[in-house]
N, C-alpha and C positions, 0 to 999 in steps of 0.2 A: 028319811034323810037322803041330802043327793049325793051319789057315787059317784069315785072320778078316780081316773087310772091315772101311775106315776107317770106315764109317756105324757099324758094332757099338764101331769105337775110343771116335769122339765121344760115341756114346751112353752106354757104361759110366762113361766119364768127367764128363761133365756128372750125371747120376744122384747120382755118386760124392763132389761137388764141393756139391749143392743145388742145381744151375741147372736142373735137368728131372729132374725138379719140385724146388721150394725147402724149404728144411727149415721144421719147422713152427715158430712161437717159442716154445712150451713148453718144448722143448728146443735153443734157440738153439747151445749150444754145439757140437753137433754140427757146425756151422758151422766150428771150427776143430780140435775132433777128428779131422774125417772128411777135412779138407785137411790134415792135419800142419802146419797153425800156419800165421797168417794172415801176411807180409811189413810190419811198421807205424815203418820210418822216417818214414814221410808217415801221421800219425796218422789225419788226415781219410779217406784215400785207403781205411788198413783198415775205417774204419769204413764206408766206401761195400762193400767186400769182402764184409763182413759181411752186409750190411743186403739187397746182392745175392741173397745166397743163403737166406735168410730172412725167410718170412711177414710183415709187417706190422711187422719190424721197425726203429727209428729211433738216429740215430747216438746220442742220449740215453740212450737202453736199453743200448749199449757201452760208454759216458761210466761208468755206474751198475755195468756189472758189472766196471768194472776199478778204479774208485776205493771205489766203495761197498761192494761185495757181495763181490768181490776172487774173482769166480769166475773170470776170466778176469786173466792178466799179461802185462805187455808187457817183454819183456826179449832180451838177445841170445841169438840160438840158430843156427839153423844158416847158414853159410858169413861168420861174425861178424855178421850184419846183424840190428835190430831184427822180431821175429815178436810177435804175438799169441797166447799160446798157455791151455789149458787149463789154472787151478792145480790142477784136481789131477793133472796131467800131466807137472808139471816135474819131479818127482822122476826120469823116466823120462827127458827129455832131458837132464838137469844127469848121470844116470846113463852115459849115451851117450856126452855131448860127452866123460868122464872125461880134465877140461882138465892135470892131474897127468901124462898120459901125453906132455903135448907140452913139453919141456925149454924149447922157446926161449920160453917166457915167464919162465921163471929167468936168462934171457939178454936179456931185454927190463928186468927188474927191474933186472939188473947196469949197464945202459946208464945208468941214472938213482941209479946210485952206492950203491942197495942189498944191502945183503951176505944172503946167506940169513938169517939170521939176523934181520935188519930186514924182508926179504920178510916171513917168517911175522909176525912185531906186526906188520904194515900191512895181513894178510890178516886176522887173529885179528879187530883193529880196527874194521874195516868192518863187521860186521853188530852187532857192540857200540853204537857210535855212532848205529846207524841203530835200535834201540829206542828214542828219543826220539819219532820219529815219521816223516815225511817231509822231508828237507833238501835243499837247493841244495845245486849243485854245489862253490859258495865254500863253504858252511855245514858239507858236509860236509868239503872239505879242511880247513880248518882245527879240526874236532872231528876226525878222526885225528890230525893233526899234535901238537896237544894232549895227545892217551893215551898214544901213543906215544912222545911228548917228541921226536919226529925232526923238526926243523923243515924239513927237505929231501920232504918226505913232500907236503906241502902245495903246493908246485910242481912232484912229479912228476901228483899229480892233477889241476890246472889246464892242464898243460902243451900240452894239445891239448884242441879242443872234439869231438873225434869218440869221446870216451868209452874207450879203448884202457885204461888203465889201470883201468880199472871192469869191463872185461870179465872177467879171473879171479874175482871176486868174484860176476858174474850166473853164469859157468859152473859156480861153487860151490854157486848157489842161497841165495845171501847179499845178494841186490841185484837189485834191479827198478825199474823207473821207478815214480812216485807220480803225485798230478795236479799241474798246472804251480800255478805260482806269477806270476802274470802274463805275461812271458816267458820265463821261468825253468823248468825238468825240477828233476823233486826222484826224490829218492832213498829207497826204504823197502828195506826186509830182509821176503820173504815168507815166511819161515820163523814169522812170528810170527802170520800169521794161516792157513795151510795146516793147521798141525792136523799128523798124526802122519805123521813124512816116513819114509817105508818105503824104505830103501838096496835096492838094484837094482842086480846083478852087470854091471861093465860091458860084457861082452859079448854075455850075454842083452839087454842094453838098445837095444843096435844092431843085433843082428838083430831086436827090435820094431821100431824105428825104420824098418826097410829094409821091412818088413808093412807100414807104416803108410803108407811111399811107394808099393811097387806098388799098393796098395787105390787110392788117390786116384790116381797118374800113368799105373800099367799100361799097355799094354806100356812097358818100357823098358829100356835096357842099362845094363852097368854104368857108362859113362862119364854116361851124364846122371844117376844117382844120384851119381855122384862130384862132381858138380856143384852138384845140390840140395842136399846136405849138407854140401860145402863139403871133403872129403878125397881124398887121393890117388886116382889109379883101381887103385894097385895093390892099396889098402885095399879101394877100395869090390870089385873081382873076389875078393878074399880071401872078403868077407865074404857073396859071392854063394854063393861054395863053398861056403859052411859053411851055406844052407839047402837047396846041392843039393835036399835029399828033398822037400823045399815049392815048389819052381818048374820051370814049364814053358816051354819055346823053343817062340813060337807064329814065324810069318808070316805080316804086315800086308798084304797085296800088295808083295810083293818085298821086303819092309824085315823084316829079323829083331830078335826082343826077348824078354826076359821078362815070365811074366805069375807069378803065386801060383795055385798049381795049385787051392786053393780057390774062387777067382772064373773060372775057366774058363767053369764052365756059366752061372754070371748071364751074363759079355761074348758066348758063343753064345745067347744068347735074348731078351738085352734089346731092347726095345721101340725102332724109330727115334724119336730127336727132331730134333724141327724148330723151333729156337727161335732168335733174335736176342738177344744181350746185348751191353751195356754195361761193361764190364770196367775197375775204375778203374787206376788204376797200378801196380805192381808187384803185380798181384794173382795169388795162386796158384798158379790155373790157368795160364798168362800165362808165370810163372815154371819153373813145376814140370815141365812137358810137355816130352817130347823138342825139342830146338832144330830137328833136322838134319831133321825131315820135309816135306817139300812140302806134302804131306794136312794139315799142320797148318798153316804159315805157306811159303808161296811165296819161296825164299832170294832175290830180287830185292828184298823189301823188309823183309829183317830189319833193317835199320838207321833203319827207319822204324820199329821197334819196339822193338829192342836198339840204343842208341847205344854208342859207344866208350868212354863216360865211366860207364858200369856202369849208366845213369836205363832203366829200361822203363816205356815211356808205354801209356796208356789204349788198349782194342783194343776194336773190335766183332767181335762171335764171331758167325758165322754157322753152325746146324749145327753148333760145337764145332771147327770150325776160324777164324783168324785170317784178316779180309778186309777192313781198315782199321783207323785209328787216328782218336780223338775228343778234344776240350781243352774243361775249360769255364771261361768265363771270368766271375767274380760281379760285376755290377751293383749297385746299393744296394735297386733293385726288383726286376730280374728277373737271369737266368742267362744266356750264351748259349752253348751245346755245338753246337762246329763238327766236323762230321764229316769226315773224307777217306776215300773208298774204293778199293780199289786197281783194283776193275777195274768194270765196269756194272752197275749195280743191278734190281732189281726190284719188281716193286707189295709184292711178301708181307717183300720186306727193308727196305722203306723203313717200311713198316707198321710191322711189328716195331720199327724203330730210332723210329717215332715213339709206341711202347707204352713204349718204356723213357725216353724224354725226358720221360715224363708220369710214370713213376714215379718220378726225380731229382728232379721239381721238387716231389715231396712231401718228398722227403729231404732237400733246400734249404731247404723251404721256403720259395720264390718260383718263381713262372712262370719258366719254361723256353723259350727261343727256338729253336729249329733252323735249324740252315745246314747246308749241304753246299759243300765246296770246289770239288768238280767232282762 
């Protein structure tokens, strides 16, 4: 079996990710390419994700390629939660998620007094109504309610503000979020600006998807892919089998995983880093990485990381492992990012953590204060 040290872990991964070294912004997208889709319930949060791992680039420039330029979409994707992902991309997760194969959304439709029959007009519906342009969430229940003539249509959409009912329709690749409306999410149909959507077999789709995680999270088992994507572990082991011929079982010092037998020789040669970041919230890296290792986050203070209530807060990565968590708090003039670290610092850490307070307060755009807790 082949051995590989956590230094060779961190390093492939950060590489992997843009953080050592950051992708250029020529091609910014790789940004969410090369992570399998950035996490952006906290809109602000992915745009710091972003901008982390990218050259000179400002949360404006992400503002611009999700409203303007529509190269980029914000929609739900994997384990239900809001990602930022590549539009030309979605075809291949809208392929994957293949929301059709999970009945209890026909069982979620029947809760709210829909018969099949009314499902499909409320699905047909939604990307119909969303050719007008960008609409609210009221705007748009009541233009389905409307077409459909179902006026019960219109309070199953409002019924909850966490979007549930819009989900079949983003899994379909019929519904993305648009830009706000003061405090208001609007709703557009990406289908109309993506251009020619090429259908993708949904099982070829998923073993990309599972490529697309070990590239970015490697080593890893099947239970934390089962995890990142949000499916059973008996799916995601199924679906581990079926690339047998592409993956190899390395050993981390003592901890066993998969890697993709292609990236082997890069994670035996890559180059150590030695870098400090700033990590916003649910970001990525953060998310996407095995839970259960030491080398990564020290399980004494996962809950200074992972709360109970599903929130992952901000981390400083040292070396590509987790060694505190950071808040910033906006002033009308300046910033202030309070740091806590879990255990004693050093001049070359403290450094570091005060290189990235000077990079935030460009991306703020205001002076940046530093504290440390202890």
């Amino acid at each position: 079996m082949t051995v590989l040290k956590w230094q060779q872990v961190h390093s492939w991964r950060l590489a992997q990710h843009g953080l050592a070294p950051r992708f250029s912004s020529q091609d910014f997208a790789q940004a969410v390419t090369r992570t399998a889709g950035i996490q952006a319930q906290v809109l602000s949060a992915a745009e710091l994700a972003l901008c982390t791992r990218v050259e000179e680039l400002s949360p404006h420039d992400v503002q611009s390629a999700l409203w303007r330029d529509h190269t980029l979409v914000r929609t739900w994707a994997m384990r239900a939660t809001l990602h930022v992902l590549s539009a030309k991309e979605l075809p291949l997760y809208v392929a994957a998620r293949n929301w059709q194969n999970n009945a209890s959304w026909s069982n979620y439709f029947a809760e709210f007094g829909l018969s099949p029959v009314q499902q499909n007009a409320y699905l047909a519906a939604v990307p119909h109504v969303l050719e007008q342009g960008p609409l609210t969430r009221q705007q748009l229940a009541e233009a389905v309610a409307q077409h459909t003539g179902l006026a019960h249509v219109r309070d199953f959409i409002l019924s909850t503000s966490w979007g549930s009912p819009l989900k079949p329709s983003a899994y379909r690749g019929e519904l993305c979020f648009g830009p706000g409306q003061g405090q208001n999410a609007t709703f557009m149909n990406p289908r109309t600006w993506i251009g020619e959507w090429q259908p993708i077999e949904p099982e070829l789709a998923l073993q990309e998807i599972a490529r697309r995680y070990l590239q970015a999270y490697g080593p890893a088992t099947t239970d934390d892919f089962a995890f990142w994507w949000g499916c059973t572990k008996t799916s995601a082991k199924k679906l581990f089998k079926s690339l047998t011929e592409e993956l190899v079982e390395v050993e981390v010092e003592g901890w066993r995983a998969f890697v993709l037998r292609a990236t082997l020789p890069l994670m035996q040669s890559v180059e150590p880093a030695e870098r400090i970041h700033l990590l916003p919230l649910f970001d990525a890296y953060t998310i996407g990485v095995p839970h259960g290792c030491e080398a990564l986050l020290a399980q004494a203070y996962k809950r200074q990381v992972f709360n109970l209530q599903g929130w992952t807060f901000a981390v400083v990565l040292v070396n590509g492992s987790i060694q505190g968590v950071w808040n910033a708090k906006m002033r009308r003039s300046h910033a202030i990012v309070k740091v806590n670290l879990f255990s004693s610092s050093t001049a070359a850490i403290r450094a570091g953590i005060a290189a990235e307070a000077e990079r935030l307060s460009h991306l703020f755009e205001k002076e940046v204060l530093l504290e440390y807790e202890r």
